[in-house]
DSSP file (Angstrom, degrees, kcal/mol; ACC not computed):
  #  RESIDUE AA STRUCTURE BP1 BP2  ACC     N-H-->O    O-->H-N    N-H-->O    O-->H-N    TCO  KAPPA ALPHA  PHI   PSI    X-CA   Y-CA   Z-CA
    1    1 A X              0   0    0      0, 0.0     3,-0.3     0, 0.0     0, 0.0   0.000 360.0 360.0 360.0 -51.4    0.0    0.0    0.0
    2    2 A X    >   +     0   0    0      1,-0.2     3,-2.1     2,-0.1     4,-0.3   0.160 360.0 121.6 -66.6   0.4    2.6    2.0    0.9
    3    3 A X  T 3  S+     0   0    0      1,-0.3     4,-0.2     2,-0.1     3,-0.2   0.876  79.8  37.4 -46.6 -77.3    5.0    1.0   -1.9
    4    4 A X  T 3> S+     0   0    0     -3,-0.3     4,-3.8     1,-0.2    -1,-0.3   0.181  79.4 103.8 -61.5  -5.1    5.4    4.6   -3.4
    5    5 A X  T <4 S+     0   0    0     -3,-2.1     3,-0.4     1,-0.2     4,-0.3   0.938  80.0  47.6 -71.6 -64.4    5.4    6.9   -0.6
    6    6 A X  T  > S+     0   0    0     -4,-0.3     4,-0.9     1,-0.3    -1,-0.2   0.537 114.9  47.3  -1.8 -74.4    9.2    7.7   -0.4
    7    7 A X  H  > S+     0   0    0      2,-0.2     4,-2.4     1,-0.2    -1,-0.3   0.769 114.4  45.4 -81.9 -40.8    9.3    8.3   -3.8
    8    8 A X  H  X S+     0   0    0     -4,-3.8     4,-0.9    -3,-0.4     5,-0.4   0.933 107.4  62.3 -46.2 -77.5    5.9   10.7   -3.8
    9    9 A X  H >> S+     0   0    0     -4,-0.3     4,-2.5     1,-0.2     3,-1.6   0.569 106.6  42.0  16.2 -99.4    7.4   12.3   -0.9
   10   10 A X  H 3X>S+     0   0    0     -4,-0.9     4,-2.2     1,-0.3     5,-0.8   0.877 113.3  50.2 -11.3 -71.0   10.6   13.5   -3.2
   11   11 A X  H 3<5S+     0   0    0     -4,-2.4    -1,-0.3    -3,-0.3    -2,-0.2   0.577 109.6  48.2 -84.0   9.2    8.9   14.5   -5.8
   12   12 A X  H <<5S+     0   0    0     -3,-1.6    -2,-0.2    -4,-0.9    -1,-0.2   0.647 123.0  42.6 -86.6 -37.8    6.2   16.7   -3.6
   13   13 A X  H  X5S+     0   0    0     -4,-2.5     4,-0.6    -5,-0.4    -2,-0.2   0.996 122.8  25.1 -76.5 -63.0    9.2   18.0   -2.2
   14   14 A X  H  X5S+     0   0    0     -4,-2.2     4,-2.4     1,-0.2    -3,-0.1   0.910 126.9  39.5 -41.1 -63.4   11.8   18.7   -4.6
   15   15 A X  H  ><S+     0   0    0     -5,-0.8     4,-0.8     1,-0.2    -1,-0.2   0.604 115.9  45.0 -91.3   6.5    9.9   19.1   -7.6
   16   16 A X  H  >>S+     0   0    0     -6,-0.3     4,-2.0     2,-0.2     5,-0.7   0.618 120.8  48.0 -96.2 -32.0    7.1   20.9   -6.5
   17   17 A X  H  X5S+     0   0    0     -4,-0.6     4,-0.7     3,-0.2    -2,-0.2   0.893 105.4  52.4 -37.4 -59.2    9.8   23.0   -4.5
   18   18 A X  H  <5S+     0   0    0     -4,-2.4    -2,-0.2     2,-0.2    -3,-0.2   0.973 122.7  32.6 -94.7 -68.8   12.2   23.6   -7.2
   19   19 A X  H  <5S+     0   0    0     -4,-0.8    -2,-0.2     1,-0.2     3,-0.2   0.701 125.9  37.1 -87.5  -9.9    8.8   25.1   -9.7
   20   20 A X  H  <5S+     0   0    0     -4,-2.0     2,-0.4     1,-0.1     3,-0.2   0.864 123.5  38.8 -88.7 -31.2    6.8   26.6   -7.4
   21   21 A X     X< +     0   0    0     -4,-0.7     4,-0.5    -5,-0.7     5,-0.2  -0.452  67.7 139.4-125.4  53.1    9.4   28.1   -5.0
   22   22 A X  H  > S+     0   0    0     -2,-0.4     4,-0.9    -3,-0.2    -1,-0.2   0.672  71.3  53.1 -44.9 -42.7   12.2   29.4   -7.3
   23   23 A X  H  4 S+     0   0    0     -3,-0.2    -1,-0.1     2,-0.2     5,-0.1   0.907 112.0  51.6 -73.4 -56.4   13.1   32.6   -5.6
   24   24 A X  H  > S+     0   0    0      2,-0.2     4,-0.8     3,-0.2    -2,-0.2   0.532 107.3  48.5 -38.0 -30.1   13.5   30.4   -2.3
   25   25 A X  H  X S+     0   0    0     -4,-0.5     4,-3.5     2,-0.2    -2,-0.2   0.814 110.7  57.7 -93.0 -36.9   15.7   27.9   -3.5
   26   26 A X  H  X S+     0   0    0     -4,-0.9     4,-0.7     2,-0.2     5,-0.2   0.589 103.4  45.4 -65.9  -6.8   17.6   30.6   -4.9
   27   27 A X  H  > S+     0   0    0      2,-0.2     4,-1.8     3,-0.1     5,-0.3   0.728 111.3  53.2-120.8 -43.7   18.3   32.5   -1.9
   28   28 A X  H  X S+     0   0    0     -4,-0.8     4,-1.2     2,-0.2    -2,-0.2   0.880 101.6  57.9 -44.2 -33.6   19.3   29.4    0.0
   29   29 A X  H >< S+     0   0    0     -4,-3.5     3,-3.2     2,-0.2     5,-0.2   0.788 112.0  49.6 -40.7-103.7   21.7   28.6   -2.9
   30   30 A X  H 3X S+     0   0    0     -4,-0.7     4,-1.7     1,-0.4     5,-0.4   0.823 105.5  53.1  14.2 -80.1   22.9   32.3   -1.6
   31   31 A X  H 3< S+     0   0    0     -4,-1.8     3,-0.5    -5,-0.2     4,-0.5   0.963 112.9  41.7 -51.3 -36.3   23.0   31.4    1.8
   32   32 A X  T XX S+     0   0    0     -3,-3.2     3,-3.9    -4,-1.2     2,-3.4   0.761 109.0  55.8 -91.5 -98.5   25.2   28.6    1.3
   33   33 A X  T 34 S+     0   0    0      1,-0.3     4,-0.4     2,-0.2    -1,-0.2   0.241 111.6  48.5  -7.7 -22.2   27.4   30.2   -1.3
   34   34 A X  T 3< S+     0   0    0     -2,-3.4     4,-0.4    -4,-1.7    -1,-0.3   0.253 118.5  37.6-109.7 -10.0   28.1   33.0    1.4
   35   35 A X  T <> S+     0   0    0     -3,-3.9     4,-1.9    -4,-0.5    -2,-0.2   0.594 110.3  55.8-108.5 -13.8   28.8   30.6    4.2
   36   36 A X  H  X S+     0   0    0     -4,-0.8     4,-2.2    -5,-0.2    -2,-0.2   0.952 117.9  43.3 -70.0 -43.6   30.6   28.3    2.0
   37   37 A X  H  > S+     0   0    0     -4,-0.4     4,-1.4    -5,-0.2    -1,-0.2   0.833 111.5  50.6 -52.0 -32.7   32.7   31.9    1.4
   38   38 A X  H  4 S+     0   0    0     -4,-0.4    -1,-0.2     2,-0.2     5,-0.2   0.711 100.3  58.2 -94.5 -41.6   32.9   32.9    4.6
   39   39 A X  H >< S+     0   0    0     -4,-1.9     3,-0.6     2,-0.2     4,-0.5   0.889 111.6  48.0 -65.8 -25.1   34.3   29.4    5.8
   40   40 A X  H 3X S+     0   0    0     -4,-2.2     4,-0.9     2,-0.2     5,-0.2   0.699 109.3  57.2 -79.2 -28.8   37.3   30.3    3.0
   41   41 A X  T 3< S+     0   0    0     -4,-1.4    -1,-0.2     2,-0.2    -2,-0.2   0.345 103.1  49.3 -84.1  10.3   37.3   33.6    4.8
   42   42 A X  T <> S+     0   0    0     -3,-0.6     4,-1.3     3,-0.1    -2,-0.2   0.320 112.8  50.0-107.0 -15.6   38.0   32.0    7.9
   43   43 A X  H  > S+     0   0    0     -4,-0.5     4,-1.2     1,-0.2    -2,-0.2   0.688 104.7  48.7-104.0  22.7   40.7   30.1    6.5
   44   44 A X  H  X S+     0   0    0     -4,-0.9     4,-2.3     2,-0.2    -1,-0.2   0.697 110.6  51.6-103.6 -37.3   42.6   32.1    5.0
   45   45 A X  H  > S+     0   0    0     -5,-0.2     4,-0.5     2,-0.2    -2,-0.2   0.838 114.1  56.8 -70.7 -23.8   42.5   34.6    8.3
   46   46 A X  H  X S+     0   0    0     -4,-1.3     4,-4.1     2,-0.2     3,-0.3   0.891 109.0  36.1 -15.0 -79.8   43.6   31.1    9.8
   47   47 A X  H  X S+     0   0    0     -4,-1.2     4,-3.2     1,-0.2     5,-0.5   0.976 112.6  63.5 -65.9 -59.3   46.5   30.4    7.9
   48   48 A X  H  X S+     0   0    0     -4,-2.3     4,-1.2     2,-0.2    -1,-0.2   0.828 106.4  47.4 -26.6 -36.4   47.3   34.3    8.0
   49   49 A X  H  X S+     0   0    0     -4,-0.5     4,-2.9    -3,-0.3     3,-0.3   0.914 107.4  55.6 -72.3 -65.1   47.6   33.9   11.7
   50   50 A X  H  X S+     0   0    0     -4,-4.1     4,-1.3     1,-0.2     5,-0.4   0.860 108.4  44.9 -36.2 -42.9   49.6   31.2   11.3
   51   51 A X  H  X S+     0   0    0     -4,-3.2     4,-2.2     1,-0.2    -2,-0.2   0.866 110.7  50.4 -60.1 -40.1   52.0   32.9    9.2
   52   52 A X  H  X S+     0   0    0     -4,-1.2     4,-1.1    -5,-0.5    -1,-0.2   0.693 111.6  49.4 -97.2 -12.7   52.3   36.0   11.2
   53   53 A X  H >X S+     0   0    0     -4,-2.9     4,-2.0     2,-0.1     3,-1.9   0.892 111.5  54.1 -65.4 -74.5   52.9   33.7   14.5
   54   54 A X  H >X S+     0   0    0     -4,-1.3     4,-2.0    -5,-0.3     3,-1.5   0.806 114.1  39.8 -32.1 -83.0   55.6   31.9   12.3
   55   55 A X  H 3X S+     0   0    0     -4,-2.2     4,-2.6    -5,-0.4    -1,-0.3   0.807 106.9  57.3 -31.6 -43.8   57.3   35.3   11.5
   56   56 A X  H <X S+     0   0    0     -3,-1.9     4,-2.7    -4,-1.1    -1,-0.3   0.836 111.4  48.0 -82.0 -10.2   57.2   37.0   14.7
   57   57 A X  H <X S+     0   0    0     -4,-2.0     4,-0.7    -3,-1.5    -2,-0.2   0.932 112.0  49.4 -73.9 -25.8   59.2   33.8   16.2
   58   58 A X  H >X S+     0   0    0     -4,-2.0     4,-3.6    -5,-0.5     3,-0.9   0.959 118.4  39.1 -68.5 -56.0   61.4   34.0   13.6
   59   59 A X  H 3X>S+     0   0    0     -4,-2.6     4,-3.6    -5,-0.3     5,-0.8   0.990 108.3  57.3 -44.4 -63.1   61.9   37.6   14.2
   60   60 A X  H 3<5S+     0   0    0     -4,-2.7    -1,-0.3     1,-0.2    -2,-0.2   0.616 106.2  50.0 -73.7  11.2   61.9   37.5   17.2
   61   61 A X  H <X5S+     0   0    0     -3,-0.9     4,-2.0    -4,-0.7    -1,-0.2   0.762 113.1  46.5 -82.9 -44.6   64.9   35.0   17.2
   62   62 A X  H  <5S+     0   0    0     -4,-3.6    -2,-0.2    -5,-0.2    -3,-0.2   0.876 107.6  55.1 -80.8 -23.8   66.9   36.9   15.0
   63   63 A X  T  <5S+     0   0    0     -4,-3.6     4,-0.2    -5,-0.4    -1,-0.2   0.743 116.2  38.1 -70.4 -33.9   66.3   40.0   16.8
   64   64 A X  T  4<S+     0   0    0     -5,-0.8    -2,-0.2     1,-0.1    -1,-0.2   0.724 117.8  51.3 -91.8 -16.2   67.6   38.4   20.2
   65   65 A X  S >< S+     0   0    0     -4,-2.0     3,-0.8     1,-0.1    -2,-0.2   0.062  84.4  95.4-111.1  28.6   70.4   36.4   18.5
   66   66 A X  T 3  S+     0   0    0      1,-0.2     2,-0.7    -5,-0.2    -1,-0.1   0.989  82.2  53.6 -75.1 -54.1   72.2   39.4   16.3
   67   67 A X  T 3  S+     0   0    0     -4,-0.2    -1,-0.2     1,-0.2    -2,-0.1  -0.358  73.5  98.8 -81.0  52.0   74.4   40.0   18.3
   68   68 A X    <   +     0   0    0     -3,-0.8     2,-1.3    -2,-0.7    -1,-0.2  -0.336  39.4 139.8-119.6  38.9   76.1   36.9   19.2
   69   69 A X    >   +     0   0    0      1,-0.2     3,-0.6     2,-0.0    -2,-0.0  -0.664  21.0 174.1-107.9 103.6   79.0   37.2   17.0
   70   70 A X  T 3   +     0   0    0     -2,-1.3     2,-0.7     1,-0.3     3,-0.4   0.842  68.9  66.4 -70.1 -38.9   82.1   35.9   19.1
   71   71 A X  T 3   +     0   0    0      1,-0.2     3,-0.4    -3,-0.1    -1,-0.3  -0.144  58.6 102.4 -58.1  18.6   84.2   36.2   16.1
   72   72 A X  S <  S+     0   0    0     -2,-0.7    -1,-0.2    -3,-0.6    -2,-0.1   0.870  70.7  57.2 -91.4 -51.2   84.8   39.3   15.0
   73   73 A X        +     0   0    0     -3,-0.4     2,-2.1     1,-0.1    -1,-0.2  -0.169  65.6 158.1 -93.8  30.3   88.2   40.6   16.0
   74   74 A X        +     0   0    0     -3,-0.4     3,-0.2     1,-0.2    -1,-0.1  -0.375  11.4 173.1 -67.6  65.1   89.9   37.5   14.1
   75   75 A X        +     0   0    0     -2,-2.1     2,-2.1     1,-0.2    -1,-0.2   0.813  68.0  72.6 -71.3 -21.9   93.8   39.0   13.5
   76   76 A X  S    S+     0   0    0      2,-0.0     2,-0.6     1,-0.0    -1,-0.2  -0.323  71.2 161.7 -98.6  89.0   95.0   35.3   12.1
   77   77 A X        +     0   0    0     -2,-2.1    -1,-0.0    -3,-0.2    -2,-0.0  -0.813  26.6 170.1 -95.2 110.0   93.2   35.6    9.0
   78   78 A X        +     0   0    0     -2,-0.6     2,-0.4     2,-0.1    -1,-0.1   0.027  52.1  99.2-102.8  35.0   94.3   33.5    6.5
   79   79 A X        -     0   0    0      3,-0.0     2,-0.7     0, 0.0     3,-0.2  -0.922  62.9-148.4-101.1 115.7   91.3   34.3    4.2
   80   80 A X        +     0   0    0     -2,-0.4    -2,-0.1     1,-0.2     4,-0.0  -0.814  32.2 161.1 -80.2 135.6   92.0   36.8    1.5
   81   81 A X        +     0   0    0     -2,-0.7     4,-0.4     3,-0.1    -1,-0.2   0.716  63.1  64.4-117.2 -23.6   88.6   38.3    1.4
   82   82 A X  S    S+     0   0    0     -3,-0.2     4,-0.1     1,-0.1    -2,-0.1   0.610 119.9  15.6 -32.6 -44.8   89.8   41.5   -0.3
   83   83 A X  S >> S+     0   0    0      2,-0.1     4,-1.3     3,-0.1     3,-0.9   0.798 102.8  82.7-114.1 -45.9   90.8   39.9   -3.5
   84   84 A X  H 3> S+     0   0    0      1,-0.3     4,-1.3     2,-0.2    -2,-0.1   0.516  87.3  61.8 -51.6 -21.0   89.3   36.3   -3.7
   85   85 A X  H 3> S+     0   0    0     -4,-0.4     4,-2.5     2,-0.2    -1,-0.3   0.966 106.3  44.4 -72.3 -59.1   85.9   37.5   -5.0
   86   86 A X  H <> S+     0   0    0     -3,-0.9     4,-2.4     2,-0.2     5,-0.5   0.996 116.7  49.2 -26.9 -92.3   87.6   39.2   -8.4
   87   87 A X  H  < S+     0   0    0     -4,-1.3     4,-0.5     1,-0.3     5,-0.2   0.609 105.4  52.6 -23.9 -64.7   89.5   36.3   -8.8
   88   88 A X  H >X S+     0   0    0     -4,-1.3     4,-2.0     2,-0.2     3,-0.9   0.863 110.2  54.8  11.6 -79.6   86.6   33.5   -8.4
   89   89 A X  H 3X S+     0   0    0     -4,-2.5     4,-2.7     1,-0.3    -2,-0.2   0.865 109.7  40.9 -63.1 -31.6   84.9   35.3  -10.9
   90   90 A X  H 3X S+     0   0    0     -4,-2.4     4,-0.6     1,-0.3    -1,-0.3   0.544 111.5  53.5 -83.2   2.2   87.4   35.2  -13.3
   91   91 A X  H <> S+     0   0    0     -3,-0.9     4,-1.3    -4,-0.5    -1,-0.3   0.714 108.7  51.2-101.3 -31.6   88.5   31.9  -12.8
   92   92 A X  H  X S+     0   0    0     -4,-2.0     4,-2.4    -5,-0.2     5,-0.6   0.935 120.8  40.3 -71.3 -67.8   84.7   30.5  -13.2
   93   93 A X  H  X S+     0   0    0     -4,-2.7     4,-0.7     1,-0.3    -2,-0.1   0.801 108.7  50.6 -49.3 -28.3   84.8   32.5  -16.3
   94   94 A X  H >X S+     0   0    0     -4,-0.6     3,-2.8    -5,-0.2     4,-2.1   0.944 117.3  47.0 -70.2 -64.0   88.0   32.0  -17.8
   95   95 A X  H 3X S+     0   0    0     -4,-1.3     4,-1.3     1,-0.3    -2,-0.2   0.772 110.8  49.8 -68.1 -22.7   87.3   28.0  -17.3
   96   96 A X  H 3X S+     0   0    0     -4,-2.4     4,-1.7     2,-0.2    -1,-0.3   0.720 113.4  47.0 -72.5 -24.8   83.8   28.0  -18.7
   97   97 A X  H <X S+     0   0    0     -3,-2.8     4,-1.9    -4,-0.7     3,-0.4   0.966 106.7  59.0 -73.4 -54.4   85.1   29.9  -21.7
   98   98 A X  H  X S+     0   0    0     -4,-2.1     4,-1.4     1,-0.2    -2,-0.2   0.873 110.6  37.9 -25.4 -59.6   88.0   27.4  -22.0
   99   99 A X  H  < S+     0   0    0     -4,-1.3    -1,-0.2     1,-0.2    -2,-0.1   0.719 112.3  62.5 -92.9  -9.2   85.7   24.0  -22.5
  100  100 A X  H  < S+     0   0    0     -4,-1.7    -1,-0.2    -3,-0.4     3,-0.2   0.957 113.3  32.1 -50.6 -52.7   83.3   26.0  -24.6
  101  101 A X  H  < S+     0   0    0     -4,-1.9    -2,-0.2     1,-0.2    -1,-0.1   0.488 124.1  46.1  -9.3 -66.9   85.6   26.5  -26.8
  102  102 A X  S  < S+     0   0    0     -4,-1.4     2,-0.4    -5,-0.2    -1,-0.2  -0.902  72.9 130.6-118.3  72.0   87.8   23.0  -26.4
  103  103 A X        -     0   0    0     -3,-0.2     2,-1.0    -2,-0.1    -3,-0.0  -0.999  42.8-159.2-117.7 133.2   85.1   20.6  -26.4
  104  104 A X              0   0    0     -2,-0.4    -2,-0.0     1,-0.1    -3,-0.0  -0.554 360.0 360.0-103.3  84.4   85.7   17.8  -28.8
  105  105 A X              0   0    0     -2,-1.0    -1,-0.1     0, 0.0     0, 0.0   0.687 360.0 360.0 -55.3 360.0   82.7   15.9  -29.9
């Protein structure tokens, strides 16, 4: 006797829903579309939060550790630092020019 109700049911609801009450379904699409937004506008202020905790620790580490340089006053320096930069370059260059050059298939 009962066989059919579900499926009456549905289609009293839905589709009598969906063409008589157009305007309704359409501002509940709305409503969801504006909390489904809203839930992306809480996670993006989320992760923002995250970020900017992540940054001040980071800050604030480097801002408490700057000035922890035990090294400084380092008279046996056997590091040319003066010159070695020049040089470098021209030694990367010279040798990349070299096998361009001299490559032998």
């Amino acid at each position: 006797m009962f066989k059919h109700a579900i499926h009456d049911m549905l289609i009293y609801t839905f589709c009598g829903f969906f063409f008589v009450k157009k305007r309704l379904i359409f501002f509940f699409l709305l409503l969801l579309l504006q909390l489904k937004l809203l839930l992306l506008l809480l996670l993006l202020l989320l992760l923002l939060q995250q970020l900017q905790q992540l940054l001040q620790q980071i800050l604030q580490y480097y801002n408490n550790n700057y000035n922890n340089n035990y090294n400084f006053n380092n008279y046996n320096n056997n590091n040319n630092y003066y010159n070695n930069y020049y040089n470098n370059l021209f030694y990367n260059y010279y040798y990349y020019y070299y096998y361009y050059y001299n490559y032998y298939y």
